[in-house]
C-alpha atoms as one frame of an Amber mdcrd trajectory, in Angstrom:
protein
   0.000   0.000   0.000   2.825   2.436   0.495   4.218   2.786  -3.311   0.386
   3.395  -4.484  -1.186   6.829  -5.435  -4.666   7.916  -3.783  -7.164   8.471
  -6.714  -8.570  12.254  -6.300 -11.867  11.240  -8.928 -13.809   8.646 -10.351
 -14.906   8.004 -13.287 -18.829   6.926 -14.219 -19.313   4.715 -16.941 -23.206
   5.036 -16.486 -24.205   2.664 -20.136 -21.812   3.606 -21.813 -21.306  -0.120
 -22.935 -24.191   0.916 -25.423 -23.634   4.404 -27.762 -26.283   3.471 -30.250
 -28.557   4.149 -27.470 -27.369   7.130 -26.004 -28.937   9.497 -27.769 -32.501
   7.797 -27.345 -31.762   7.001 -23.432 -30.777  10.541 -22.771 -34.378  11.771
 -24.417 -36.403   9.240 -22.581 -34.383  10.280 -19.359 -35.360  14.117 -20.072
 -39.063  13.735 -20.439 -39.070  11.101 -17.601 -37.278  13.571 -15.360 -39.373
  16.754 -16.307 -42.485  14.654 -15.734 -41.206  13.454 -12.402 -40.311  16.545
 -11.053 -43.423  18.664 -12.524 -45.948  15.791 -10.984 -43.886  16.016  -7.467
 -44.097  19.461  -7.474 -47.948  19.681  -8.097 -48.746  17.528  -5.314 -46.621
  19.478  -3.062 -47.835  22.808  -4.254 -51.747  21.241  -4.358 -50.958  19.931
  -0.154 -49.637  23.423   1.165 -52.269  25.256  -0.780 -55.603  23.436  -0.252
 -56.602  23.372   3.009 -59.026  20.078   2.655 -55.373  18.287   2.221 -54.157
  19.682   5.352 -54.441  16.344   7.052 -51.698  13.462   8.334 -52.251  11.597
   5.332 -51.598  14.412   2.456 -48.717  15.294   4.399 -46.691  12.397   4.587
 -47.816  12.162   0.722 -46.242  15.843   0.100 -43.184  15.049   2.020 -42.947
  11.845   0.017 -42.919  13.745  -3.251 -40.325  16.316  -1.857 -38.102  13.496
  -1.111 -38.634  12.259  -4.451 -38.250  15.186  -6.131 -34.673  15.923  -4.031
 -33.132  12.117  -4.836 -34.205  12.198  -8.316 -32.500  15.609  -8.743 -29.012
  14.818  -7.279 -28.434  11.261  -9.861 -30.422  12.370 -13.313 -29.131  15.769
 -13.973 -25.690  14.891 -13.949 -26.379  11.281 -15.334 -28.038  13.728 -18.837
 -25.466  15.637 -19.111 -22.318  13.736 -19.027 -22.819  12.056 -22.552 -23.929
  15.618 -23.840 -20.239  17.323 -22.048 -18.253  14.339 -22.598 -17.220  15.048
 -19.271 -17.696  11.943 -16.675 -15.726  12.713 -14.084 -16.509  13.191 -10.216
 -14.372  14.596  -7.560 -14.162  11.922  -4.695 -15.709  14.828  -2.294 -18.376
  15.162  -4.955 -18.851  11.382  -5.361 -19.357  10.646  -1.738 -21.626  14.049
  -1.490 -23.696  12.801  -3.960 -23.878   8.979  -2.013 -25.223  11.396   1.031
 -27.766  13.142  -0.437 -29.037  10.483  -2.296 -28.166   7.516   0.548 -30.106
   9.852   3.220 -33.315  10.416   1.010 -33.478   7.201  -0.046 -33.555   6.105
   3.799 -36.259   8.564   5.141 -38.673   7.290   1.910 -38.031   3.629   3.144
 -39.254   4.964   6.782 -41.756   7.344   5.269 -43.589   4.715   2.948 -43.916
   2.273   6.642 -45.201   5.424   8.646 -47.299   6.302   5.123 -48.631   2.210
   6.155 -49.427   2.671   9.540 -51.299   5.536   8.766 -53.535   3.906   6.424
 -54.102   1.364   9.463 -54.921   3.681  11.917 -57.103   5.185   9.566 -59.126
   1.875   9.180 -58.935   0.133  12.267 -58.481   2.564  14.870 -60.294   5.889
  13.239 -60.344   7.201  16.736 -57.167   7.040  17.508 -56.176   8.798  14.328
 -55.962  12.129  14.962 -53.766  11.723  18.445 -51.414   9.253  17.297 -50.489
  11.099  14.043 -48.596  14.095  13.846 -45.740  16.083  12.139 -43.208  15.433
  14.748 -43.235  11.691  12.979 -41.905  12.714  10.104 -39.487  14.533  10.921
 -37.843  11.595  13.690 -38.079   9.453  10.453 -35.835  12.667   8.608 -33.312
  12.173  11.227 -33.223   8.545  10.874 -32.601   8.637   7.383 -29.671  10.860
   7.741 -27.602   9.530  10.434 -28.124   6.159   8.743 -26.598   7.392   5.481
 -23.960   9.404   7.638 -22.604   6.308   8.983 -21.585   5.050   6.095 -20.430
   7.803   4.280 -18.655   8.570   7.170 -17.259   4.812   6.855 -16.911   5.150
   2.991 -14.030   8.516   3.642 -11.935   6.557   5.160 -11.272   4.090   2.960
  -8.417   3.998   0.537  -9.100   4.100  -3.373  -6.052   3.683  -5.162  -7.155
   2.768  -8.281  -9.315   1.805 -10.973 -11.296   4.660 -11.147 -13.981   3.708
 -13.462 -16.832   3.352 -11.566 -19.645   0.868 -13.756 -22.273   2.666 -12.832
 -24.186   5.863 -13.598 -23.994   7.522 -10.012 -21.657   6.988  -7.155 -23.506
   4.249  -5.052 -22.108   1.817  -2.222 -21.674  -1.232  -4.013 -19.660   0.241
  -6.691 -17.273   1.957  -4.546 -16.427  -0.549  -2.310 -14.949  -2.766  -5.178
 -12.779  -0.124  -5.864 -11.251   0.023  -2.490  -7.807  -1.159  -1.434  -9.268
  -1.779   2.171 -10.799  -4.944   3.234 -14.043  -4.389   2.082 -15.691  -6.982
   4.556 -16.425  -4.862   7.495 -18.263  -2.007   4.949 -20.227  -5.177   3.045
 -21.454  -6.003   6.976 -22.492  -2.665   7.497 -24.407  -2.161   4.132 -26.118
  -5.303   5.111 -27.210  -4.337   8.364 -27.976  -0.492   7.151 -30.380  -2.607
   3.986 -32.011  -4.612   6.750 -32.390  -1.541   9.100 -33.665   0.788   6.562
 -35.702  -1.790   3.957 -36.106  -5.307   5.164 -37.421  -4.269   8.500 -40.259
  -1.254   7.261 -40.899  -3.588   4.319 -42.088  -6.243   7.162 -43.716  -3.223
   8.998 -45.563  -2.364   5.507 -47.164  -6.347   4.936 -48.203  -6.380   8.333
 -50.040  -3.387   8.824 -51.352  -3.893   5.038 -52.448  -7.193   4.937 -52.720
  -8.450   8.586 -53.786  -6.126  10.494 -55.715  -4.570   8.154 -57.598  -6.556
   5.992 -57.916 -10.114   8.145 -59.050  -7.666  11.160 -62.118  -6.264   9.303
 -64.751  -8.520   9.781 -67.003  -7.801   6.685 -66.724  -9.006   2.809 -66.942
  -4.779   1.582 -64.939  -3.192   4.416 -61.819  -5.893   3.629 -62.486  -5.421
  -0.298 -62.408  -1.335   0.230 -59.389  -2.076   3.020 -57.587  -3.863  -0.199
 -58.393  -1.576  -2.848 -56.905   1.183  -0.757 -54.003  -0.956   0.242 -53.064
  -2.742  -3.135 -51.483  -0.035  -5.227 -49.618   1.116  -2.092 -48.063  -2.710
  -1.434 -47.458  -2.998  -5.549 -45.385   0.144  -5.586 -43.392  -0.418  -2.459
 -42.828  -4.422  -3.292 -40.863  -3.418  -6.660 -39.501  -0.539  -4.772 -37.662
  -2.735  -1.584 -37.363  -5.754  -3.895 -35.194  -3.921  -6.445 -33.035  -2.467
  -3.386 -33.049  -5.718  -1.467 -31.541  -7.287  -4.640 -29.219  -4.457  -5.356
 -27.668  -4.368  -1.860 -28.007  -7.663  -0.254 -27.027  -9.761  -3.538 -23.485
 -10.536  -3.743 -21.879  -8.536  -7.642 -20.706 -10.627 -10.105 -19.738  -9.763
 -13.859 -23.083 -11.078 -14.524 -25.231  -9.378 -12.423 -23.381  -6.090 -12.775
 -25.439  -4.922 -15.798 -28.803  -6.325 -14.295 -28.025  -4.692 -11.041 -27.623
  -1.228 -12.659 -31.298  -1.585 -14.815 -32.682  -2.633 -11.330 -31.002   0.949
  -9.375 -32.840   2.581 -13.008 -36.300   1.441 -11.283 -36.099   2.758  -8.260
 -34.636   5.749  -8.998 -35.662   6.965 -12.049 -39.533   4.791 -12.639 -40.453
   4.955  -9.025 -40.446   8.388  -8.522 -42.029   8.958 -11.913 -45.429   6.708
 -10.980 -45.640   7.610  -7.088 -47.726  10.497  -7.558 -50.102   8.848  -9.896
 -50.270   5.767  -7.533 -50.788   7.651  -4.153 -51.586  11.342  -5.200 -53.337
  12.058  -8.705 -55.822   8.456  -8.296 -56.952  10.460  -5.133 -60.637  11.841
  -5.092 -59.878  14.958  -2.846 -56.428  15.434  -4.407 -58.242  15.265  -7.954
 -61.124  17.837  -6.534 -57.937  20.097  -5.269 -56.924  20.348  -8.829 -59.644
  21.109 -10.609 -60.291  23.576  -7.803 -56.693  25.324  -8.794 -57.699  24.653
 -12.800 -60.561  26.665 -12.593 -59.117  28.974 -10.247 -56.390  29.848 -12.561
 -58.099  29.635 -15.566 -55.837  26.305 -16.608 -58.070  24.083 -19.841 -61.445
  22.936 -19.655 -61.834  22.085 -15.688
């Protein structure tokens, strides 16, 4: 280790294995991103501004789509416009700044979409209780979670020792990736990514079935209150089962030359797709989020509503 240099930058491959589709991948990523953001934003704008939506439940949905909107923002602008600059290089202090921002976010949605769960069962089971047991203060604890769990190990990650390659085969600076380019013994950093993936997406994943499906739906007694229970729980446990499954197979499954490839299309779903269908899922299929927006069409004059 003493006679080798410190690398100072990295260098992201992103698909670069394919230039015939470069060109066609960096359009698709542009309108995906605009739409992402723009339907984000109009849920967020929509919860602050109608009061009707000034409940527990719109709020944890308009901090979800600001944490969407954040994570999104820190991979796909830079992911468009290194084939356009030519330019893929990232400062190691960049690299592991982006790995914060987007480690932390990522995090607080895993703990955000189990609160976003128990809400829905309070909701149903315990209506009562509702209003006491849900509050701001949650999820904002669940904020704090998120980022001392990614501060741990980006804290863990500046310490190591990269001395070279620096290609890194991916299209943002993620975990995985960097830790085969360290000259450290990467075992003690593959235990903690373990642990963090079990912590932060194995464990509210669990949280998210149970409150969904067992205490929900087997605890209503009656044929139309467990059909209505699963109606409003179903597109909430489709979203979040290809959301944790793609990170459970990202982070838990060991890399190989083979999976490489099929591990980056899988990081593409849940954080590029998943943002992009949230708000249609949880926000826009929403009968008082739909009546907030044709209140703010016809208030502003916006097309035939």
């Amino acid at each position: 280790m003493g006679n080798q240099t410190s690398i100072t930058e990295f260098i992201l491959l992103g698909f670069g294995d394919l230039p015939e589709l470069q060109i066609p991948l960096i359009l698709l990523l542009l309108v995906i991103y605009i739409a992402t953001v723009a339907g984000n934003v109009l849920i967020i704008v929509l919860v602050v501004a109608d009061r009707h939506l000034h409940s527990p439940m719109y709020f944890f949905l308009g901090n979800l789509s600001c944490l969407e909107t954040c994570y999104t923002s820190s991979i796909l602008p830079r992911m468009l416009a290194s084939p356009l600059t030519g330019d893929r290089t990232i400062s190691f202090s960049g690299c592991l700044t982006q790995y914060y921002f987007f480690g932390s976010l990522v995090a607080t949605e895993c703990l955000l979409l189990s609160v976003m769960s128990y809400d829905r069962y309070l909701a149903i089971c315990n209506p009562l209780h509702y209003p006491a047991r849900m509050s701001s203060r949650a999820c904002l604890q669940l904020a704090g979670g998120g980022i001392i769990g990614s501060g741990i190990s980006t804290l863990s990650i500046s310490q190591l020792t990269f001395c070279g390659p620096s290609l890194i085969d991916h299209f943002f600076c993620d975990l995985i990736p960097l830790l085969k380019l360290s000259c450290n013994d990467p075992h003690l950093m593959e235990t903690l990514a373990v642990a963090l993936m079990l912590l932060f997406s194995f464990v509210p994943f669990l949280l998210i079935l149970m409150s969904c499906i067992i205490a929900t739906i087997l605890r209503i007694p009656s044929t139309t209150g467990r059909q209505k229970a699963f109606s409003t729980c179903s597109s909430h446990l489709i979203v979040v089962s290809i959301y944790y499954a793609t990170l459970l197979t990202v982070y838990m499954f060991p890399t190989t030359d083979i999976l490489s490839d099929f591990k980056k299309v899988l990081s593409v779903a849940y954080t590029v797709l998943t943002p992009l269908v949230n708000p249609l899922i949880y926000s826009l299929r929403n009968k008082e989020v739909q009546e907030a927006l044709r209140k703010a069409c016809r208030k502003f004059k916006f097309g035939p509503c």
